[in-house]
C-alpha positions as MATLAB code, in Angstrom:
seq = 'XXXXXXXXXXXXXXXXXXXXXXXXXXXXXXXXXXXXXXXXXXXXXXXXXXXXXXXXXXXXXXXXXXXXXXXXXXXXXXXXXXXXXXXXXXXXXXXXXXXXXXXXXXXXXXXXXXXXXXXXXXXXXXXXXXXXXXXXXXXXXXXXXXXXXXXXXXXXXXXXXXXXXXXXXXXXXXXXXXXXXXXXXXXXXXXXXXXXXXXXXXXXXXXXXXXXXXXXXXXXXXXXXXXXXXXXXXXXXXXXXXXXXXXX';
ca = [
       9.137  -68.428  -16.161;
       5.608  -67.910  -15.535;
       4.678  -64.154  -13.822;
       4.384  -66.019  -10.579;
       7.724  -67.323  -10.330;
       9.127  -64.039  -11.500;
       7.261  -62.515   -8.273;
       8.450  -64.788   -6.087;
      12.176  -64.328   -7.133;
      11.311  -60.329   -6.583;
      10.598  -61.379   -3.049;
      13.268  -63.693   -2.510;
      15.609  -60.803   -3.361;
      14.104  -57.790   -1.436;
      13.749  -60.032    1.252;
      17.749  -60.559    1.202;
      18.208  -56.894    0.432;
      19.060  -54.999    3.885;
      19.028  -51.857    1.507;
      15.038  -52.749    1.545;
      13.399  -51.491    4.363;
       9.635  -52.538    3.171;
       7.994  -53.998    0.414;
       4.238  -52.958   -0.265;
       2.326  -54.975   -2.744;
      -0.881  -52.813   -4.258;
      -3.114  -52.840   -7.197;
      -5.446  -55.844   -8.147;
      -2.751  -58.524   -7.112;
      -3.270  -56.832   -3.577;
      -7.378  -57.113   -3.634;
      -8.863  -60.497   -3.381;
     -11.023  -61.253   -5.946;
      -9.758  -58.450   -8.572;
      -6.966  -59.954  -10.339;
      -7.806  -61.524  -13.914;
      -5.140  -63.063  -16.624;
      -3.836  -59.781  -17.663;
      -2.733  -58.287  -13.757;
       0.775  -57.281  -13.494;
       2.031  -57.349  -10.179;
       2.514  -53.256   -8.829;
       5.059  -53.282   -6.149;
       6.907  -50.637   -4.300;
       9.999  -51.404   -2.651;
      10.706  -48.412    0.313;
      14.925  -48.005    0.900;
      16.681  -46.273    3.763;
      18.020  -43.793    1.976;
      18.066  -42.951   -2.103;
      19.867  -46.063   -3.423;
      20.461  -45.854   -7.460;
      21.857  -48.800   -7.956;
      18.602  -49.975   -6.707;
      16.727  -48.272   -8.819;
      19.037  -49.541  -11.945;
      17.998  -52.997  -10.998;
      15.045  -53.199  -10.077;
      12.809  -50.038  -11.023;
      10.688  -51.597  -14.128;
       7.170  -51.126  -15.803;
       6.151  -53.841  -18.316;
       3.105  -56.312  -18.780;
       4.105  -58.419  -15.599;
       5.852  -55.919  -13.006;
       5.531  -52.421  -11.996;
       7.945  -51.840   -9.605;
       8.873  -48.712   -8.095;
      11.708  -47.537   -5.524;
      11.426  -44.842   -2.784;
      13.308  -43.774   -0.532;
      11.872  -43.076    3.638;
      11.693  -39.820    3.272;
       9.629  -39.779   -0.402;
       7.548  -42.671    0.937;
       6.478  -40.729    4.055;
       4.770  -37.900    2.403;
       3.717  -39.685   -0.781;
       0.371  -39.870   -1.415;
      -0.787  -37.468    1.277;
      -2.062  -33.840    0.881;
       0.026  -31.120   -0.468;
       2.477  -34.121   -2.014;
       1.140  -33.424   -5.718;
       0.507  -37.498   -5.583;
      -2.844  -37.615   -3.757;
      -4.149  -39.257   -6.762;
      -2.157  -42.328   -5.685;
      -3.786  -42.635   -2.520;
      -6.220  -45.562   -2.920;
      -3.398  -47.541   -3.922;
      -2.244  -47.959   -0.559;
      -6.123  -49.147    0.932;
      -6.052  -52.641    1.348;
      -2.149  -52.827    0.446;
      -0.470  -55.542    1.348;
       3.233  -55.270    3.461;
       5.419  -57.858    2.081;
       8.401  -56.818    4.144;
       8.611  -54.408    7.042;
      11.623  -52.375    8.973;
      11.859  -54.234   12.421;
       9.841  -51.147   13.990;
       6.888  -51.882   11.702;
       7.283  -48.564   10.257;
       6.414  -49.278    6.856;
       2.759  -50.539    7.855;
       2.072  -47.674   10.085;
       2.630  -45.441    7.136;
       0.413  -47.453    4.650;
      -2.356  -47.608    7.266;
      -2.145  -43.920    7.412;
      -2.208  -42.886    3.959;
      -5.301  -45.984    3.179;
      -7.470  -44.286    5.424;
      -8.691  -40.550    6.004;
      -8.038  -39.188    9.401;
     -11.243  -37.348   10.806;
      -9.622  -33.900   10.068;
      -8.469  -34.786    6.484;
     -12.025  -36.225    6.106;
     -14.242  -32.941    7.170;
     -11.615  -30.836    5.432;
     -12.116  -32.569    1.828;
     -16.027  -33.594    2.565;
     -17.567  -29.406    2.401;
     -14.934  -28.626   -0.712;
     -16.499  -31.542   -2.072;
     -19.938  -30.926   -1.406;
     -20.170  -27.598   -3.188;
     -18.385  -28.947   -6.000;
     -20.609  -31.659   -6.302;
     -23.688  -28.618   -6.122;
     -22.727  -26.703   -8.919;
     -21.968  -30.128  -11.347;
     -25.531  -31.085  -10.018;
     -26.720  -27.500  -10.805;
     -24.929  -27.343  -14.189;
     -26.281  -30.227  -15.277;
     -30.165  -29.800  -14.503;
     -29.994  -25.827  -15.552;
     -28.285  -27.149  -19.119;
     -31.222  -30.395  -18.925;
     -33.851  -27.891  -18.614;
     -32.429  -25.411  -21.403;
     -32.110  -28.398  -23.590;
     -28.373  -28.709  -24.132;
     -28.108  -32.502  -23.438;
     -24.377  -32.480  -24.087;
     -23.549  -30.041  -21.858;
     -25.971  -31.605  -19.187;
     -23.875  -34.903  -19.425;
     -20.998  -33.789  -19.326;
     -21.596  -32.019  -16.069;
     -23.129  -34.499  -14.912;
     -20.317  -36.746  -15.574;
     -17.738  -34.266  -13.539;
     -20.051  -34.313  -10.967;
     -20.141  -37.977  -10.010;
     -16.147  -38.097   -8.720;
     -17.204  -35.121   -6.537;
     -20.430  -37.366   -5.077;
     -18.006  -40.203   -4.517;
     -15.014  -38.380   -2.540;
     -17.786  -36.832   -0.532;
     -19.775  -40.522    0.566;
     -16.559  -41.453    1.511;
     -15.411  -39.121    3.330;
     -18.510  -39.119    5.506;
     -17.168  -42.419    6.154;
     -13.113  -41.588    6.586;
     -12.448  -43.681    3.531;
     -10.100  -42.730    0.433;
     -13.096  -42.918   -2.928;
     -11.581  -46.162   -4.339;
     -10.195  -45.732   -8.036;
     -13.490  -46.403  -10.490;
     -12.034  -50.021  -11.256;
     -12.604  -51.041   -7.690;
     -15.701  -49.137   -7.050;
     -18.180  -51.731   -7.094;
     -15.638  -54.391   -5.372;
     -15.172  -51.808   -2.531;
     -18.995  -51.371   -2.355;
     -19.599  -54.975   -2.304;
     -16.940  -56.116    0.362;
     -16.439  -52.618    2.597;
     -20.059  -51.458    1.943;
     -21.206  -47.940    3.357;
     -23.120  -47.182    6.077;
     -26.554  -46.636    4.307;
     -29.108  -48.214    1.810;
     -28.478  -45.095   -0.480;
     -24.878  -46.123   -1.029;
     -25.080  -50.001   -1.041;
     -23.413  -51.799   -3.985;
     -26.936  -52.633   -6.607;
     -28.581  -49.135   -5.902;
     -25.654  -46.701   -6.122;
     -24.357  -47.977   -9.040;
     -28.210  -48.087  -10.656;
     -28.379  -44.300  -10.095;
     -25.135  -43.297  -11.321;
     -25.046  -45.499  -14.427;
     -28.256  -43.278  -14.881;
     -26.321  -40.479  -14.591;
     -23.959  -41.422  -17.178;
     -27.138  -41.800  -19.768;
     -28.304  -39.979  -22.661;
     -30.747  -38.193  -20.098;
     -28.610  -37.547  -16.664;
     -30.369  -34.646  -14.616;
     -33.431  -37.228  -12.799;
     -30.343  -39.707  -11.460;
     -27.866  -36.840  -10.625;
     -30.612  -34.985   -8.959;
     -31.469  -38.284   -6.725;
     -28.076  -38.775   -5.541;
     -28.406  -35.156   -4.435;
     -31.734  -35.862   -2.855;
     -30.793  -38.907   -0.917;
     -27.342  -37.467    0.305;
     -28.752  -33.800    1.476;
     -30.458  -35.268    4.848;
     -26.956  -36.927    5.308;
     -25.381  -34.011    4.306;
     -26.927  -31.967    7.103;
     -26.827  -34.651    9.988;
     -22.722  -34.467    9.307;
     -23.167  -30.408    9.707;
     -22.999  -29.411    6.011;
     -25.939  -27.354    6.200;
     -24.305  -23.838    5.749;
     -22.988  -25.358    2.554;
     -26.235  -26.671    1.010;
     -28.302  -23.578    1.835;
     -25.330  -21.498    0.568;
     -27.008  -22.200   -2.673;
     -30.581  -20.485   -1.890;
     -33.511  -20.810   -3.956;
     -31.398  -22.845   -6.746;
     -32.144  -25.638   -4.366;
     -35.263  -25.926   -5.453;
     -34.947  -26.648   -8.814;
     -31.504  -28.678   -7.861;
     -34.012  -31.115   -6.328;
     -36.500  -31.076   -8.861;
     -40.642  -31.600   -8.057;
];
């Protein structure tokens, strides 16, 4: 039985199932143009209520499936803040609802947890930010003292922080690093900084040998954008180090 037929019976059955109230189909299957020859297909079936026997029969994680069961209640804070499973949050951004309750319930909350609201965005966008300032001034202080290790390294942490904060601005989830450029290339940002070819010039820079002139550019081009969205207080929070943060 070849992986697509397998799906298909997985369908077929959850599709019977009245103990299924939606069936959400994520990962690469889920994104057009991702998939290659080794995708599995990651699947999470949502139930009314906590159904073991469920679980027993169809809960599995191999080369071809990864299917999960939760119940309403798990499935309607997963993935959000304060659920310990914000990590998994992406997952649900450009998901794809197999199967829905008759209220279209199951949609709503995958459209809700695939997207930032405006307050969830300008509460993670200044934490961000100043995380993204010290990697950024980590990285150029240990540059200019000569520690090149140290200076990657920071300026490695320092990237995810960028990221989360570009999107943000933009009341997106940052896509997991698989998808980033596929995300850049079909949902591109709002500005010539962040399209697909230069971002991902600057911060494969950033991942080089010699980091501190690309991490200090992504600073450089994001601070005017940074204080347009009101983030001022958090930039000049940093003083004088600003100046050598953005280098001559």
């Amino acid at each position: 039985m070849t992986i697509e037929e397998e799906f298909a019976e997985l369908c077929a059955r959850t599709e019977a199932d009245v103990r299924v109230l939606g069936m959400v189909l994520t990962g690469s299957r889920a994104r057009e143009g991702t998939a290659t020859r080794h995708s599995d297909y990651d699947v999470l079936l949502v139930v009314d209520e906590e159904q073991h026997s469920l679980k027993e029969g169809e809960e599995r994680r191999d080369a071809r499936m990864d299917v999960s069961v939760m119940s309403l209640g798990e499935f309607r804070t997963h993935a959000l803040p304060g659920s310990g499973t914000e990590w998994n949050r992406y997952a649900f951004t450009h998901a794809v609802v197999l199967k829905d309750a008759t209220d279209g319930l199951i949609g709503e909350l995958v459209l809700a947890k695939g997207r930032l609201t405006s307050s969830e965005a300008s509460r993670t966008a200044a934490g961000v930010l100043d995380a993204f300032l010290n990697g950024l001034y980590r990285c150029v202080k240990n540059d200019r003292d000569g520690d090149m290790t140290a200076a990657r390294l920071d300026a490695a942490e320092s990237l995810p922080h960028h990221l989360t904060y570009v999107f943000a601005l933009h009341e997106r989830v940052r896509p997991y690093n698989k998808y980033l450029a596929w995300e850049l290339r079909r949902h591109p940002l709002s500005r010539p900084e962040w399209a697909h070819g230069h971002l991902l010039g600057v911060l494969e820079r950033a991942l080089s040998p010699e980091p501190a002139d690309a991490v200090r550019q992504l600073f450089v081009e994001l601070e005017p954008h940074a204080r347009a969205a009101g983030h001022g207080p958090v930039l000049d929070s940093w003083g004088e180090d600003l100046v050598l943060m953005r280098g001559a």
